[in-house]
C-alpha positions in Angstrom: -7.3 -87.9 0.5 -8.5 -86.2 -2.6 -11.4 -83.3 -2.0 -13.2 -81.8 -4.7 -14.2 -78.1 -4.7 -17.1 -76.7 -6.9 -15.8 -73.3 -7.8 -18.4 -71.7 -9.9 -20.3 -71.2 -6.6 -17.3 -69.7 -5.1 -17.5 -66.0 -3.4 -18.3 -64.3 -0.3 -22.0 -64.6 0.7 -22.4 -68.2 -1.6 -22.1 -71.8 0.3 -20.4 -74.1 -1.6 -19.5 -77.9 -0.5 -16.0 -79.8 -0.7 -17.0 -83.6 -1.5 -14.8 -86.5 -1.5 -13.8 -88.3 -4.5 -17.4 -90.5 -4.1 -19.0 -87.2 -4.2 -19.9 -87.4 -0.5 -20.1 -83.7 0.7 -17.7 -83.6 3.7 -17.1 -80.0 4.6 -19.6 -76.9 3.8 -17.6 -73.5 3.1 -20.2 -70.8 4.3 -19.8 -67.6 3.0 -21.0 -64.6 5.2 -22.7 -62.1 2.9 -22.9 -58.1 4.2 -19.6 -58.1 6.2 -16.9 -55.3 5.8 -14.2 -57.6 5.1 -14.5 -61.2 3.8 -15.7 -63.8 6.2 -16.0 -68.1 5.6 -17.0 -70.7 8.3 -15.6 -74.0 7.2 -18.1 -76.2 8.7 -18.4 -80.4 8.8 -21.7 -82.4 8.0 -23.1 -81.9 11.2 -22.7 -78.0 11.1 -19.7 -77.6 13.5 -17.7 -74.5 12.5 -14.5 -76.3 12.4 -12.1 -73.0 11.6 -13.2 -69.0 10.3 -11.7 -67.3 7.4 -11.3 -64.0 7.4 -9.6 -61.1 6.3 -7.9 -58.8 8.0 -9.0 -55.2 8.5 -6.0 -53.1 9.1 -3.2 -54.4 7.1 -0.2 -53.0 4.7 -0.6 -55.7 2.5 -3.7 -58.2 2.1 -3.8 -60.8 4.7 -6.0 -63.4 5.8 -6.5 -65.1 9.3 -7.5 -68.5 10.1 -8.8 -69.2 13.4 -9.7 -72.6 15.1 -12.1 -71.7 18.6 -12.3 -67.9 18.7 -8.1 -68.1 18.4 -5.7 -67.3 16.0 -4.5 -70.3 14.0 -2.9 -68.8 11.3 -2.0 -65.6 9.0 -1.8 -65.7 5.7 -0.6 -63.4 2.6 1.9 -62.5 -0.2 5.3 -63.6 -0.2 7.2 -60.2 -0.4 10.5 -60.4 -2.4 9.4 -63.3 -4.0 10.3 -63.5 -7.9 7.3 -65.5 -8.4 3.7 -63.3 -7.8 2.1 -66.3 -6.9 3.8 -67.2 -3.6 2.4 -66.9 -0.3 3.3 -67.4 3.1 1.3 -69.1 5.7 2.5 -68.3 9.4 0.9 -70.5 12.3 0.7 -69.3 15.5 3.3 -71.8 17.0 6.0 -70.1 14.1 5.4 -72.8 12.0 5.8 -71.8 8.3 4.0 -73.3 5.4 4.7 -72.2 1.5 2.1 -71.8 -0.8 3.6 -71.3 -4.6 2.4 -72.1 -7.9 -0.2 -70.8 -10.3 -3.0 -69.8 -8.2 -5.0 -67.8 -10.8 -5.1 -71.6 -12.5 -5.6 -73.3 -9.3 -2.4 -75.0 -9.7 -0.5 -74.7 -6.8 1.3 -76.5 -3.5 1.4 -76.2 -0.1 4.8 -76.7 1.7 6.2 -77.5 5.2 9.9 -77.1 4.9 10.1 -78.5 1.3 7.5 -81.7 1.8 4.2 -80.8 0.1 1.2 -81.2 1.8 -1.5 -80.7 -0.4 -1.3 -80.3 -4.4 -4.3 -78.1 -5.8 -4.7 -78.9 -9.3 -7.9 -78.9 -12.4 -4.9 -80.9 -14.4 -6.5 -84.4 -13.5 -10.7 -83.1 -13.5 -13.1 -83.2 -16.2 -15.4 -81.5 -14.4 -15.8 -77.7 -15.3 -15.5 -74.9 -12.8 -13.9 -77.9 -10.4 -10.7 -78.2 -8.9 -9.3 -80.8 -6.8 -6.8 -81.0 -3.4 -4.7 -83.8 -2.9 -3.9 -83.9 0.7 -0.7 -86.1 1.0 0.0 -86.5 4.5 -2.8 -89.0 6.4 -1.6 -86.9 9.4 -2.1 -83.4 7.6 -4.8 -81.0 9.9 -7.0 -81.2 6.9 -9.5 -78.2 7.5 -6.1 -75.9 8.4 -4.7 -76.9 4.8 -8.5 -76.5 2.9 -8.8 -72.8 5.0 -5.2 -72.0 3.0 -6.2 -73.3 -0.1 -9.3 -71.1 0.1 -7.4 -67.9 1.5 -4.8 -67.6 -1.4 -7.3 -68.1 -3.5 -9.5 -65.5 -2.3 -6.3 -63.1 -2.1 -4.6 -63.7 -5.1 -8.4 -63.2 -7.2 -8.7 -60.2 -5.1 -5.3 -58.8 -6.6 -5.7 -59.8 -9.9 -9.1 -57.9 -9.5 -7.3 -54.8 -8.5 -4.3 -55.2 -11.5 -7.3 -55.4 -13.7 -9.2 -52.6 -12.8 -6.4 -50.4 -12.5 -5.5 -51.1 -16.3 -9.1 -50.4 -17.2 -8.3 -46.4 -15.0 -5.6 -46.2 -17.2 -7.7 -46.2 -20.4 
């Protein structure tokens, strides 16, 4: 299953929609606008919410949670002792571990179950500016779980590079 994702749209308080290859808009990413922390509904056609993004308050490091039904699905955030910055680790609530690695500043990036991808995010294969594409492998994959990760390690690892940013421009 191959989704597009219209990023020039993409931040907290803008709606943006993930279409199919046909350009059939399939799932709605709602972004809630004058929140403390950020917040996204990942809804279908019809409106459902079908999981919630957010990002958790009290934390060391930054971490997002996915939940499915008012219940914690997953928790998501920065590899620590990882030699590559761009590595992230996605803990489900059964213990289940995914691995997110790759060049997420690029959006070119995998997600991993125990060394089988998942999902490949990637602009490599779009013509389509501001546009990046996720290749779900698996026809069994829990598809709005694996879109809510690819949204969360994006929204983290912008948020970071943010912060890195800003710091250098203190420094000046």
């Amino acid at each position: 299953m191959r989704l597009l994702v219209r990023e020039r749209l993409f931040g907290v308080g803008d709606d943006y929609w993930i279409e199919d290859a046909d350009g059939r808009k399939l799932f709605l990413v709602d972004g809630k606008a004058m929140r403390l922390r950020d917040t996204f509904e990942l809804k279908d056609t019809d409106g459902q919410v079908l999981v919630e993004i957010r990002q958790k308050l009290i934390s060391l490091r930054d971490t997002m949670l996915i939940e499915r039904n008012g219940e914690e699905l997953a928790k998501i955030k920065r590899k620590r002792l990882s030699l590559l910055r761009n590595h992230y680790r996605v803990v489900l609530v059964d213990g289940t571990e995914l691995d997110v690695s790759g060049k997420i500043l690029d959006r070119e990036f995998a997600i991993d179950y125990d060394g089988e991808l998942l999902a490949q995010i990637s602009r490599r294969w779009l013509t389509v500016r501001d546009t990046y594409g996720v290749d779900i492998v698996r026809e069994d994959a829990d598809v709005p779980l694996l879109l809510a990760v690819a949204v969360c390690v994006i929204v983290l690892a912008d948020k970071e590079h943010n912060k890195d940013h800003d710091k250098g421009h203190d420094e000046d």
